[in-house]
C-alpha positions as CSV (number, residue, x, y, z in Angstrom):
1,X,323.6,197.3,3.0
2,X,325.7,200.8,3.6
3,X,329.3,200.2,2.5
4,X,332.1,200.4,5.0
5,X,334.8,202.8,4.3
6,X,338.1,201.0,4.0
7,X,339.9,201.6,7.8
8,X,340.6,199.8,10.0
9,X,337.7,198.5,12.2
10,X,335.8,201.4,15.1
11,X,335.6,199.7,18.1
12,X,334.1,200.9,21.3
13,X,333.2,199.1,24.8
14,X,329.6,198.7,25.1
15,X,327.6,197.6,28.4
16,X,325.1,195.5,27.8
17,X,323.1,197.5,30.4
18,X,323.4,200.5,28.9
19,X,322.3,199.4,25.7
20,X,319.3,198.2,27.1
21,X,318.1,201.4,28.5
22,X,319.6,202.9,25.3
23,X,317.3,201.5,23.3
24,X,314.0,201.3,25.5
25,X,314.3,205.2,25.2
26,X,314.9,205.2,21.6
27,X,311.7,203.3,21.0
28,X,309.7,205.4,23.5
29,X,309.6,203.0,26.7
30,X,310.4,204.2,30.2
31,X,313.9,202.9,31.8
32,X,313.8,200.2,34.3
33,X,315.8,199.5,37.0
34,X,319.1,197.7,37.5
35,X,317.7,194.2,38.4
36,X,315.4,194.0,35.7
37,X,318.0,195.7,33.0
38,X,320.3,193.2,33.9
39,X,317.7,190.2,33.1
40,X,317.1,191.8,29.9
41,X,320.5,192.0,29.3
42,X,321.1,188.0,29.4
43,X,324.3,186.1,31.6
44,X,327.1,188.7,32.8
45,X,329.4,189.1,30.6
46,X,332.0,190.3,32.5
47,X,333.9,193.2,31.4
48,X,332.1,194.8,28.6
49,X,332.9,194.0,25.0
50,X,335.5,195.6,23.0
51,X,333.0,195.7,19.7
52,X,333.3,196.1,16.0
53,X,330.8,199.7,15.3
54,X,330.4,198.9,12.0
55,X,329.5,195.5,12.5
56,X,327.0,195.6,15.4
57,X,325.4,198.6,13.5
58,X,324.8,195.9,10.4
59,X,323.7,193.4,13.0
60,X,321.1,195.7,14.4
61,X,319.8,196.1,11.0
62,X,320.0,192.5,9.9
63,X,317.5,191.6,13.0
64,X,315.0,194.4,12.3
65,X,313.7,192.2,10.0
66,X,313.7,188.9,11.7
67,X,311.7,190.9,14.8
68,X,308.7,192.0,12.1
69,X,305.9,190.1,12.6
70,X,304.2,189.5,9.4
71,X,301.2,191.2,8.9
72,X,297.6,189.6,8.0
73,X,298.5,186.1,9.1
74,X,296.8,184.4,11.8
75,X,298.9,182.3,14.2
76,X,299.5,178.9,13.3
77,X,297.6,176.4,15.1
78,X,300.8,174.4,15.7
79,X,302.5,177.5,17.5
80,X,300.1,178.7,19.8
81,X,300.4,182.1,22.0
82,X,302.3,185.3,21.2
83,X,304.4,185.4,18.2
84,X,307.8,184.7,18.2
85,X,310.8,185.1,15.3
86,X,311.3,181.5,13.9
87,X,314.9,179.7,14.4
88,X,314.9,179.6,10.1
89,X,314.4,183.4,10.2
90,X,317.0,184.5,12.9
91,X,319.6,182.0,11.0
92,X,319.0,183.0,7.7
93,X,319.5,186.6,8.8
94,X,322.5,185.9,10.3
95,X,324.0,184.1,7.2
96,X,323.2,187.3,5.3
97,X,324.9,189.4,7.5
98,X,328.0,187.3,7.9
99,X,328.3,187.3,3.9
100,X,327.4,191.1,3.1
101,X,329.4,192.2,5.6
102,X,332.5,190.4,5.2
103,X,332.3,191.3,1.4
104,X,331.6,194.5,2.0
105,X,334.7,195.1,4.3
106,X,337.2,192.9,2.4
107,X,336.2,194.2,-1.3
108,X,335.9,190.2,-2.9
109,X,334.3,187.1,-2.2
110,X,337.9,185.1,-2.1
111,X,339.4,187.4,0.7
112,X,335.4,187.5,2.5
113,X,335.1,183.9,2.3
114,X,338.6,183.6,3.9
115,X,338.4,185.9,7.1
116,X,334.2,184.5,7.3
117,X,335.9,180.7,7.8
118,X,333.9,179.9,5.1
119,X,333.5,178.8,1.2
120,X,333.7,181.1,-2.0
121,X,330.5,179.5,-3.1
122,X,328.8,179.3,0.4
123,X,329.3,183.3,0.2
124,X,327.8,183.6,-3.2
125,X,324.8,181.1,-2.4
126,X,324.1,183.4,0.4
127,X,324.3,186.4,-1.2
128,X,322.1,185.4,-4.4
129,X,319.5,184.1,-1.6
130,X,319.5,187.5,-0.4
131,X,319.3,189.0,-3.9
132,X,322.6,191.2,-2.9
133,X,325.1,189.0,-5.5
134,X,326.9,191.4,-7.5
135,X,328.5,189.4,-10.7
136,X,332.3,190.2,-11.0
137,X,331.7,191.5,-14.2
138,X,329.0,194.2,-13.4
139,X,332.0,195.2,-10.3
140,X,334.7,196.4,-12.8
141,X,334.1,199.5,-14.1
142,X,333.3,199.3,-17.9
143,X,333.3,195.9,-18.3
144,X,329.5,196.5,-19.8
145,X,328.4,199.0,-20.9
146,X,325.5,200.5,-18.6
147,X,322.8,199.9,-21.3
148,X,323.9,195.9,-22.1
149,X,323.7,195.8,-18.0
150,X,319.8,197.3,-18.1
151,X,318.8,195.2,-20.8
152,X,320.1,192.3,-19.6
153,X,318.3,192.8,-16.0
154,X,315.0,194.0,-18.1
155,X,314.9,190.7,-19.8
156,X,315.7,188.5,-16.5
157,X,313.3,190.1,-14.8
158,X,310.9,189.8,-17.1
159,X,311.6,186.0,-17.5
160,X,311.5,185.3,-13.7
161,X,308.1,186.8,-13.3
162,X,306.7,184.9,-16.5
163,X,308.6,181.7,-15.1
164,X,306.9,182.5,-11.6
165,X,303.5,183.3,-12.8
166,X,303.8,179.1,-14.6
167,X,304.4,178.0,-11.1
168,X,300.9,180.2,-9.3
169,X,299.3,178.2,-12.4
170,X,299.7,174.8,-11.0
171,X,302.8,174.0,-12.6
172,X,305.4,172.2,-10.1
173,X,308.4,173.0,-12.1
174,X,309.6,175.1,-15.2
175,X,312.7,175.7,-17.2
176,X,314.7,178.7,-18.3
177,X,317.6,178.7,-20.6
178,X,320.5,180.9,-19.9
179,X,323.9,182.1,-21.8
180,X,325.7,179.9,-19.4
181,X,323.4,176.7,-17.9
182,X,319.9,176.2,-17.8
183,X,318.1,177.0,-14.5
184,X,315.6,174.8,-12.9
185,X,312.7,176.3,-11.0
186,X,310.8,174.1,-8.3
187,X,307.7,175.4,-6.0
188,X,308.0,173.5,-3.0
189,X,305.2,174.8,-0.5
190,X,305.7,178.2,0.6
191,X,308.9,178.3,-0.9
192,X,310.4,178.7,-4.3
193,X,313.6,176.0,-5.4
194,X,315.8,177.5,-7.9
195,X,318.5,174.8,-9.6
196,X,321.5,175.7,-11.2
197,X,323.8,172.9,-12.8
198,X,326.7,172.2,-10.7
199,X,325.8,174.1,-7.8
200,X,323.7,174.0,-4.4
201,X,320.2,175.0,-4.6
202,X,319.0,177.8,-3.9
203,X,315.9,178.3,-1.7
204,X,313.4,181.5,-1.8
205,X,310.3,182.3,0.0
206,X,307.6,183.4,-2.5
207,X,308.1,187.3,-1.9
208,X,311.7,187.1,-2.2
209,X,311.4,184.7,-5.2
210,X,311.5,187.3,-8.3
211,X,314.6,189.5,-6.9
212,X,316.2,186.2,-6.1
213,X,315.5,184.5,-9.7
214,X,316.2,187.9,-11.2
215,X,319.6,188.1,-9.9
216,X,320.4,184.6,-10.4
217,X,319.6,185.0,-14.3
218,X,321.7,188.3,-14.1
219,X,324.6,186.1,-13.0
220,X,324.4,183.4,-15.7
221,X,324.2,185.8,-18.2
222,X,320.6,186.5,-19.0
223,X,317.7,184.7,-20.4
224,X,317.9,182.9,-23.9
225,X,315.1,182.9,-26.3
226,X,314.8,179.4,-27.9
227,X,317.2,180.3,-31.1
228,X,319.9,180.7,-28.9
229,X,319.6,184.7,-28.5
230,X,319.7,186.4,-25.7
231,X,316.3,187.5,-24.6
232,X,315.5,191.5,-24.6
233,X,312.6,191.8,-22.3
234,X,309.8,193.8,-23.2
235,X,311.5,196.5,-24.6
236,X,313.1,194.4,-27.4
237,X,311.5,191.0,-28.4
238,X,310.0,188.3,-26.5
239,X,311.9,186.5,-24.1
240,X,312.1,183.1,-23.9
241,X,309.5,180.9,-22.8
């Protein structure tokens, strides 16, 4: 996500007929005409909104995603007819753009989760979901040293795939021992469960399953080998299993 400088918020007055005929043309399609732009548009809104630049642009963004259709998969007999962005997606993008953003503009998760209306740990579930959770410790400047920081994210890395190659296996569930508490792993369907003591779960889908479970082993401090160590990766010992 591109950092905002710290200013005060850009606003400008957009009309929600413009845009519409704004972005047919970027994409390549031909205007259309006032009835029809208006439909597009949605309800009146009445005067045009005074908007937040910074923050529609990230919106934008956050839904090119959600509007992909993924490739090579066959409609589902249980939604039939021309594709359609789920409800999960379109929320879950929104959640991620409500955390990044206000943590982004506000510098910490305390003063994000404040002007979001929301929980500390509700921004730090979201933004581990998203694979975007930046430990305080990796944010201060020297508080590890770059090369502690690479080997640490070498070794969880290298544990998450091992951990998630146990679950395409058959394996329901498997363990991984951290510096700080043990994580739980969980494939439920299409979906991967990761379970950290004393917090919320955290749910992935299988291609965002490794950056996810990367990041959460980041956080607790990296991987553990089973004397207690701390696991190198494959560049210096075996990691734990």
């Amino acid at each position: 996500m591109a950092r905002s400088e710290s200013r005060r918020p850009i606003t400008r007055r957009l009309q929600p007929t413009e845009l519409v005929q704004f972005l047919r043309s970027l994409v390549g399609l031909p205007p259309l005409d006032g009835e029809d732009a208006a439909n597009v548009a949605g309800p009146p809104l009445g005067p045009a909104p005074l908007v937040d630049v910074d923050a529609w642009i990230e919106w934008c963004l956050a839904g090119l995603e959600v509007c992909a259709p993924p490739r090579g998969t066959s409609t589902p007999s249980n939604r039939p007819g021309p594709w359609v962005p789920t409800v999960r997606d379109a929320v879950e993008a929104g959640r991620r753009f409500a955390a990044n953003f206000a943590v982004v503009r506000h510098g910490s998760i305390s003063q994000a989760a404040v002007r979001a209306e929301t929980s500390r740990q509700w921004i730090r579930r979201t933004l581990k979901r998203a694979g975007t959770y930046q430990p305080p410790a990796y944010m201060a400047n020297g508080t590890k040293s770059k090369s502690t920081q690479q080997q640490r994210r070498r070794a969880s890395e290298a544990r998450a795939v091992d951990a998630l190659a146990e679950l395409g296996r058959g394996m329901t569930e498997t363990s991984i021992a951290t510096a700080s508490r043990p994580v739980r792993v969980h494939m439920t369907g299409d979906f991967v469960r990761i379970e950290i003591e004393g917090e919320a779960s955290i749910h992935a889908s299988q291609r965002q399953a490794l950056r996810v479970l990367t990041t959460t082993l980041v956080e607790l401090g990296g991987p553990i080998d089973r004397e207690g160590g701390e696991s190198r990766g494959n560049d210096g010992g075996n990691h734990a299993r």
